[in-house]
C-alpha positions, -999 to +999 in steps of 0.1 A: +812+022+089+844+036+073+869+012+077+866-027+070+846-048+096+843-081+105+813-093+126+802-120+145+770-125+149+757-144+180+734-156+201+710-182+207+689-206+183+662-187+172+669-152+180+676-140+145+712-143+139+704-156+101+679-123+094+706-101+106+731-120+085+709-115+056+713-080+064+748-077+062+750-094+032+725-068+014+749-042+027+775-060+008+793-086+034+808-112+024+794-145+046+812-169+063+793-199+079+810-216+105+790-241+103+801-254+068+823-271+086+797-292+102+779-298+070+812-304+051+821-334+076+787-345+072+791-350+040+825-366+042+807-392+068+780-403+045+756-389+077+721-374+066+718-335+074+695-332+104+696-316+137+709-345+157+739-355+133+749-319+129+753-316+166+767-348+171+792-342+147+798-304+159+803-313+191+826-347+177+852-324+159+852-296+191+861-326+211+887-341+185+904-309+176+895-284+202+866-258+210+884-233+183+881-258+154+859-241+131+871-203+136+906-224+125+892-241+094+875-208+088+903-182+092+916-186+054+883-174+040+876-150+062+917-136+057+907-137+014+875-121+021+890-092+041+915-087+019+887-067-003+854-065+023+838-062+051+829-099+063+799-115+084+805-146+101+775-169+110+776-196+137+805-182+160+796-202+192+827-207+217+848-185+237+878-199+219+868-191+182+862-153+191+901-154+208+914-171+175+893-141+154+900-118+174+936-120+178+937-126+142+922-093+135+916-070+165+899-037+166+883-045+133+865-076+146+835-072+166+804-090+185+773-083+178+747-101+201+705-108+189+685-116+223+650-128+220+632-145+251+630-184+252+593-181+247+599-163+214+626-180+203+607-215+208+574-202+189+596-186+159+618-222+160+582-243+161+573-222+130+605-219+107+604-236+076+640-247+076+649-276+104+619-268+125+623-276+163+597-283+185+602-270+222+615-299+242+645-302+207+648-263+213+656-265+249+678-293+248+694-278+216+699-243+242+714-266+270+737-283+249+751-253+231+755-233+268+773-268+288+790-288+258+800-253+232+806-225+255+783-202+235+778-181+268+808-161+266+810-145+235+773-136+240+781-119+273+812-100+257+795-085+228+804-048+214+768-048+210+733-063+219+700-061+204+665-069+214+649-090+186+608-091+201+590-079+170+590-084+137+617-083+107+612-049+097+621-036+136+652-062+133+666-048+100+661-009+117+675-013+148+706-029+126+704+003+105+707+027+133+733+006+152+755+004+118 
């Protein structure tokens, strides 16, 4: 890529979005985590950091201040990181935060979609060391994110898709021949 980039990464819970993140930031992206935003108001609540409080309080502040909230709160960092680099953001979910990005910064933000099947995605979320799920938390964790955050959207609009049904090593080269 020749000129400065700013990607999204989406899709659903345990597809790989965070591996291809990772990737980005070896290639020298600066990260932005929408969901510190989450984990910030946690903190500010005095709530413990678990899967139910996060989404409780995720989908608290898209109620409260509106389904763009943390593409706003995030918009400064990603404006000082794109100043000097390219920037990776982590955790876009709703329609609304990729209108305020992308009418922030146009052409040089872009989608990029990581599809896994259910099946996969539930065995890789049973498995992960970091806030396992088991399957019946997994699917109501991918019903609430397509009927309460929009998530659907942005993942049918990406600038691009890939199939994420093997291993990490077949993730990070389908990301290096895509980019």
């Amino acid at each position: 890529m020749s000129d400065k980039k700013i990607i999204a990464v989406i899709g659903m819970c345990g597809s790989g979005k965070s591996e291809a993140v990772k990737y980005f930031v070896d290639k020298g992206f600066r990260k932005v985590y929408f969901g510190d935003v989450v984990i910030k108001e946690l903190k500010l609540r005095g709530l413990e950091i678990n899967e139910a409080n996060e989404r409780k309080v995720r989908e608290d502040l898209r109620k409260k201040l509106g389904m763009g909230v943390m593409a706003l709160k995030s918009i400064d960092t990603i404006k000082e990181y794109f100043k000097t680099d390219n920037v990776v953001i982590e955790s876009m979910y709703s329609w609304e935060e990729f209108k305020i990005i992308k009418e922030a910064f146009g052409d040089a933000f872009e989608l990029l979609a990581i599809y896994t099947t259910k099946k996969l995605r539930y065995e890789r979320l049973r498995k992960r060391e970091f806030r396992p799920l088991t399957t019946v938390e997994a699917i109501s964790r991918d019903l609430s994110e397509i009927e309460n955050l929009d998530k659907g959207g942005p993942i049918a609009y990406a600038d691009y898709t890939i199939i994420n049904d093997s291993d990490l090593i077949e993730l990070n080269n389908k990301l290096e021949k895509l980019f």
